[in-house]
N, C-alpha and C positions, 0 to 999 in steps of 0.2 A: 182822371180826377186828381187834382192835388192835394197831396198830402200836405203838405206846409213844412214837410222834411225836406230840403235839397239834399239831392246825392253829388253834392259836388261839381269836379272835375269829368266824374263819369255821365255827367249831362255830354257833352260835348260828341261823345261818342253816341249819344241816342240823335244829338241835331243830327250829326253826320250820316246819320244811316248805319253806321258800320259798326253791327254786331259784334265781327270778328275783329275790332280794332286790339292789337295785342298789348293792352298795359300791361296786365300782370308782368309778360315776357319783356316789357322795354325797360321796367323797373327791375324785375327780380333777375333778369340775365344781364340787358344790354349797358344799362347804366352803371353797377357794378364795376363791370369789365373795362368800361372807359376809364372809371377811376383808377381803379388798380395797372392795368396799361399805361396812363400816363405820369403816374407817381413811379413807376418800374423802368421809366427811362431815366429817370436819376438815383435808381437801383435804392428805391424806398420800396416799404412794403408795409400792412397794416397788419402782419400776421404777430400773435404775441404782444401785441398792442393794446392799449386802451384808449379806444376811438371814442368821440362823441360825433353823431351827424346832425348840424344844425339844418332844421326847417322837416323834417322827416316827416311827417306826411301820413300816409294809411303806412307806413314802416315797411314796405316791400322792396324797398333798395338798402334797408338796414337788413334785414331776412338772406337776401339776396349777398352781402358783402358779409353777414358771416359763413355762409355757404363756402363762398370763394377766397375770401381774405383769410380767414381763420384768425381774427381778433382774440386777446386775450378776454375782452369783453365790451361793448358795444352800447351806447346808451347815447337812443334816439329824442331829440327836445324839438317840441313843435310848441304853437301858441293854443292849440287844442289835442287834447287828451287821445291818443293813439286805441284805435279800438285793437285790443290784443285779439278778441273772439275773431270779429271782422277777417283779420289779417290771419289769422289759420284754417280759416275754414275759405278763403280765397287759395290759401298755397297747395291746401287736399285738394282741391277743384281745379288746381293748375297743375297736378303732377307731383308736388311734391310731399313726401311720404314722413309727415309729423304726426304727432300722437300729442305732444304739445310744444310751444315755442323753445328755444334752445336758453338753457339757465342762464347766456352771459349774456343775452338780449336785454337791456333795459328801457323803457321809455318814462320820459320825464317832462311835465308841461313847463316850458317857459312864459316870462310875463316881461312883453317887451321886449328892453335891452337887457334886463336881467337873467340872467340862467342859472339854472341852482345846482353849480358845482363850486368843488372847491378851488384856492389857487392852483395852478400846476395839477389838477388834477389827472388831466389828458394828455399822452404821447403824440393826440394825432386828431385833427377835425376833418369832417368834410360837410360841405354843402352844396347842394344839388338843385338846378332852378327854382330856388328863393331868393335869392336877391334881388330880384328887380322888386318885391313884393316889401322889401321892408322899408318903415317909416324912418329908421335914425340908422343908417349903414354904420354908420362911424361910431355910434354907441353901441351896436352890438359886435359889433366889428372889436372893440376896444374890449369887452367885455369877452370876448372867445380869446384876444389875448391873456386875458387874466385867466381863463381856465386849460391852457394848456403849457406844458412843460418850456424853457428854455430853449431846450434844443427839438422841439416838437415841428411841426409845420401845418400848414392847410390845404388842403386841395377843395378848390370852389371852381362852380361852372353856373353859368345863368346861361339858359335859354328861353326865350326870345328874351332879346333888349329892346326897350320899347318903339325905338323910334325904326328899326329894322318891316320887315315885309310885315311878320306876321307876328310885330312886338304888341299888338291889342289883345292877347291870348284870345280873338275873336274869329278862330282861321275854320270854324264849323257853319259861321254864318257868312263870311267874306274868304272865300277859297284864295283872290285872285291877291289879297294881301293890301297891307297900308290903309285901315279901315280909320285908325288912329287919325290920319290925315287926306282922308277922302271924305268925313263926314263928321258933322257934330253928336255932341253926347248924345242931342235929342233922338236926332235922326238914329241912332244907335239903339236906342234904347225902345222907339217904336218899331225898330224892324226885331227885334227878339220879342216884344211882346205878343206883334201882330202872327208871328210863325209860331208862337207856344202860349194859347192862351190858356191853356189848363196845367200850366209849369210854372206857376208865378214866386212859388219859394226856389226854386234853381233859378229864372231868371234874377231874382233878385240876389244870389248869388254868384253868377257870371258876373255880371252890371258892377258889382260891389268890388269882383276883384280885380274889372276892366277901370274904375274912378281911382280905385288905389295903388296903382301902377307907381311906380315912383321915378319910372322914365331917366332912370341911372346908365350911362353913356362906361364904354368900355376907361375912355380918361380918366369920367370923377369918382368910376368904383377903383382905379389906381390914387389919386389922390386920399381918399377913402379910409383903404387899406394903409397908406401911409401915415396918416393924419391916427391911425389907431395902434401902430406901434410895430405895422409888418411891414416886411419887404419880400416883394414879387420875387421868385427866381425863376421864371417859367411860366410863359403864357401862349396859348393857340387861338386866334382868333377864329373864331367860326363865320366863314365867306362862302359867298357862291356869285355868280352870274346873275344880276339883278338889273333890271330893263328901268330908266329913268323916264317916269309919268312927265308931260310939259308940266302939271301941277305942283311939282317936284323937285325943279329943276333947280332953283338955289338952296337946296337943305346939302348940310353935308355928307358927301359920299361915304365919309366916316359911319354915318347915323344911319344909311338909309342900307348899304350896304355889309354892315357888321351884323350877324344876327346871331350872334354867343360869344362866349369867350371861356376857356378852361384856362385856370392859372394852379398855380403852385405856390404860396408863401411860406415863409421862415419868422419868426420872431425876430425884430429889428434887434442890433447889440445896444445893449442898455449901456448907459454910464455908471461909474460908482453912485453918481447923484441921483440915478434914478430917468437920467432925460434919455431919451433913444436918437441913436445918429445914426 
């Protein structure tokens, strides 16, 4: 029966069958560690820091990075309201041994391109597969530069990119990938109805966050990040072995082939005047 509550992202794991699929563990251990791993090869570190994570989510990769990072203090911004109950009584049920969230945990709803901190309030951002999901990259992009320090940086990663295998976030109803370009909205949206017709508040939110995809290419989120006052110093593209459909065949191997990216950015050097070069 439907409740007219979506639970989200954790649909995906009910289409899929797989009970045992390990979010908690992919957020609260694995994602973490990629960050801090890849910031530690240019012997950066979030410890004693005051991190913001934009796009933070149910907060279990913010949870998860003060575990491991040891933050001064940490304050999570998403565009809805971070359930704190939610998120500790999932960390007791995974293992981890709270009584309540740790005091320098914050979360804080953003609106838009706006985030409500101060200038320079932050040594250090991170964000974690939301980018592809935002409407003005470049305004909030522009806006994380006003909230963190001069000599601060970013660690950002999107996974999927839209135009990659399984850039449709649809890889629980199309395993084989490139749903995005193997089928129309329609076609897309009668095959989720017709396999859950008693889920129609989660399908209408899969649908919702499969149309607002903003289909951002590893180039125009460097342009992006430029156009907003950073500069890259560090970037890994996320590749694999990917089989060219004849359907396929003229899209670029860029698009069809890239399916993430982790980068590192710095605060561009400002002029006295204020212009960035």
């Amino acid at each position: 029966m439907d409740t007219g509550t979506p639970i989200g992202f954790r649909f995906l794991r009910q289409a899929q069958q797989e009970d045992e699929w390990p979010w908690f563990a992919e957020h609260y251990h694995e994602a973490p560690q990629h960050i801090l791993d890849f910031i530690a090869g240019d012997e950066l570190s979030v410890e004693g820091l005051k991190v913001a994570d934009i796009g933070c989510g149910d907060g279990i990769i913010d949870l998860g990075l003060m575990e491991l990072g040891a933050p001064r203090q940490l304050v999570g911004f998403d565009l809805l309201e971070t359930d704190t109950d939610e998120l500790l009584q999932a960390a007791r049920q995974n293992g981890v041994e709270l009584t309540t969230l740790p005091p320098e945990l914050e979360f804080r709803v953003n609106h838009g391109t706006t985030v409500p901190a101060a200038d320079g309030e932050f040594d250090a951002l991170v964000s974690w597969s939301t980018f592809e999901h935002v409407d003005d990259p470049v305004g909030l992009l522009t806006e994380m530069r006003r909230i963190v320090r001069d000599d601060g940086f970013l660690f950002l990663q999107i996974w999927p990119l839209y135009w990659s295998e399984h850039g449709s976030h649809l890889w629980a109803w199309y395993p084989d990938g490139y749903a995005q370009l193997d089928h129309d909205a329609a076609e897309i949206e009668e095959r989720l109805r017709t396999d859950h017709p008693d889920r129609a508040a989660d399908v209408d939110f899969v649908l919702d966050e499969f149309r607002n995809l903003n289909r951002i290419t590893a180039d125009q989120l460097q342009r992006a990040l430029l156009a907003a006052g950073w500069s890259i110093s560090k970037f890994e593209l996320l590749t694999g072995a990917t089989h060219v459909r004849p359907n396929h065949a003229r899209r670029p191997l860029s698009e069809l082939g890239v399916s993430g990216i982790k980068l590192l950015a710095v605060p561009a050097v400002r002029s006295p005047a204020g212009s960035t070069s």
